[in-house]
Structures are given as structure tokens and as C-alpha cells.
TORSEDREN-670997 format. One record per atom (N, C-alpha, C): residue in one letter; x, y, z. Coordinates in steps of 0.1 Angstrom, whole numbers, plus 5000, padded with zeros to 4 digits. Example, Ala and Ser with C-alpha at 12.3 -4.5 7.8 and 13.67 -1.06 7.14 Angstrom:
a513249435078/a512349555078/a513249675078/s512849785071/s513749895071/s512950005079/
***
This chain:
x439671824011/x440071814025/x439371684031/x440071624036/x439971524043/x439071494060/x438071454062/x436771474070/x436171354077/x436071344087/x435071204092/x433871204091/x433071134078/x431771164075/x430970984077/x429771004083/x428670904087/x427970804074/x428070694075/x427870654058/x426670544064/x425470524057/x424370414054/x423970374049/x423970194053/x423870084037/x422770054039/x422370014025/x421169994022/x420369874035/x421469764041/x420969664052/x420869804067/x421369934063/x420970004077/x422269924087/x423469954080/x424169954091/x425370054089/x425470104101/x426070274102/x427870224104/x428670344101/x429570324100/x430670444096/x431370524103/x432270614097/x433670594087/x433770724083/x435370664075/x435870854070/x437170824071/x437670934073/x438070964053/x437571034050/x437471024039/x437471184032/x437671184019/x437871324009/x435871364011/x436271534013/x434171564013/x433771554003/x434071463987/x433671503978/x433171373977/x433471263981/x433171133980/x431571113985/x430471103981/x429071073985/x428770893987/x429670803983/x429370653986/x430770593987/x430070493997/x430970364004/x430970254003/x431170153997/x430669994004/x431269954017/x429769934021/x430069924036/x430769794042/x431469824053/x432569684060/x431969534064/x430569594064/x430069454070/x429369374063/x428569434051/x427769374040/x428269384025/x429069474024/x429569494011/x428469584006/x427369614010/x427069663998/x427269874002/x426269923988/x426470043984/x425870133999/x426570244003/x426370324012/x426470434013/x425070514018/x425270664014/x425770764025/x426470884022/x426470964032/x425271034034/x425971034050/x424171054056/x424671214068/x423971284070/x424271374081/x423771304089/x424971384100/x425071294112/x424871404123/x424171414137/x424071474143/x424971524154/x425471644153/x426471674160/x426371604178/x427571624181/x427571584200/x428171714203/x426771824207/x427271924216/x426571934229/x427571914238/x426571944255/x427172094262/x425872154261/x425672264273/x425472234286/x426072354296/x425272354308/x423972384305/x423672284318/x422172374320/x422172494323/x422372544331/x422072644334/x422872784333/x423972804327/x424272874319/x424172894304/x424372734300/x424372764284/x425972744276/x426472784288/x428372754283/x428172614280/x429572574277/x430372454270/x430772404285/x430472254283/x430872214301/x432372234296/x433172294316/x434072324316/x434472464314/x433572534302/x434172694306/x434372774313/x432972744322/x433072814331/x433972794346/x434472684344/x435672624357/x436872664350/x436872684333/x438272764331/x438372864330/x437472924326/x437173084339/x437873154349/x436773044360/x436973034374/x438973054376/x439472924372/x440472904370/x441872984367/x441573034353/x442173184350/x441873294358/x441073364362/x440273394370/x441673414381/x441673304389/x442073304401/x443573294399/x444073284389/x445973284383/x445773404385/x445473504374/x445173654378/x445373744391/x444373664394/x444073754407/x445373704422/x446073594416/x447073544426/x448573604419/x448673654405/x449673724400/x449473874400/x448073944404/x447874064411/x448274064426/x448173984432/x448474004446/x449773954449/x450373894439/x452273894439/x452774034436/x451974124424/x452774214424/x452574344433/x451174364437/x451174434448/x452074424463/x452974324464/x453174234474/x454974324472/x455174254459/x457074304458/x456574464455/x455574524451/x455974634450/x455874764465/x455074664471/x455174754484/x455974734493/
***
């Protein structure tokens, strides 16, 4: 399977490439030379002060209030 993994050449210059996971080296685009795959540190941001995923909690909120506006349609035709 096919994966976007982090690769570093021996001159230390970084560089992705979407590549098979089984592949461990690269020559890199800028120096040519040999480059290893390196773990790369994820990009995850929390709220602060919940802990959710920014935005969860406004699609929540959001569904949330569809709900509660398709509860008060049906109480509406049905009385």
C-alpha cells in the first residue's frame, strides 16, 4: 500500500514522497544522494480545554440544533 512517508539525506535535507511502505531509501531531489526514512511526527491539535478535535465540538453543537429544529417541526404538524 501506497503511503506519504518523511525521507533524510545524509546533507539533512527533508523531503516527502508518496511511495510503497516497504521502500526504506530515497535519493533525495536536491543532492542526489542516499536518504533514509525517518518517522515523522504527527500534526494533531486538540482543544484546550476539552481535549476534542478542533471543530467537534461546533459539529455537535450543530447537529445538535438540526435535531432539535426537526423535533420541533414534528411536534408542530403533529398537533
Amino acid at each position: 500500500m501506497k503511503r506519504f512517508f518523511e525521507f533524510r539525506c545524509t546533507n539533512n535535507h527533508l523531503f516527502e514522497r508518496y511511495i510503497d511502505e516497504n521502500i526504506r531509501t530515497d535519493n533525495c531531489p536536491t543532492c542526489n544522494e542516499e536518504a533514509q526514512r525517518i518517522v515523522s511526527m504527527p500534526r494533531v491539535s486538540l482543544e484546550g480545554i476539552t481535549g476534542a478535535f478542533p471543530g467537534a465540538a461546533d459539529a455537535w453543537v450543530r447537529k445538535r440544533a438540526e435535531k432539535l429544529k426537526q423535533e420541533k417541526k414534528l411536534a408542530a404538524q403533529e398537533a
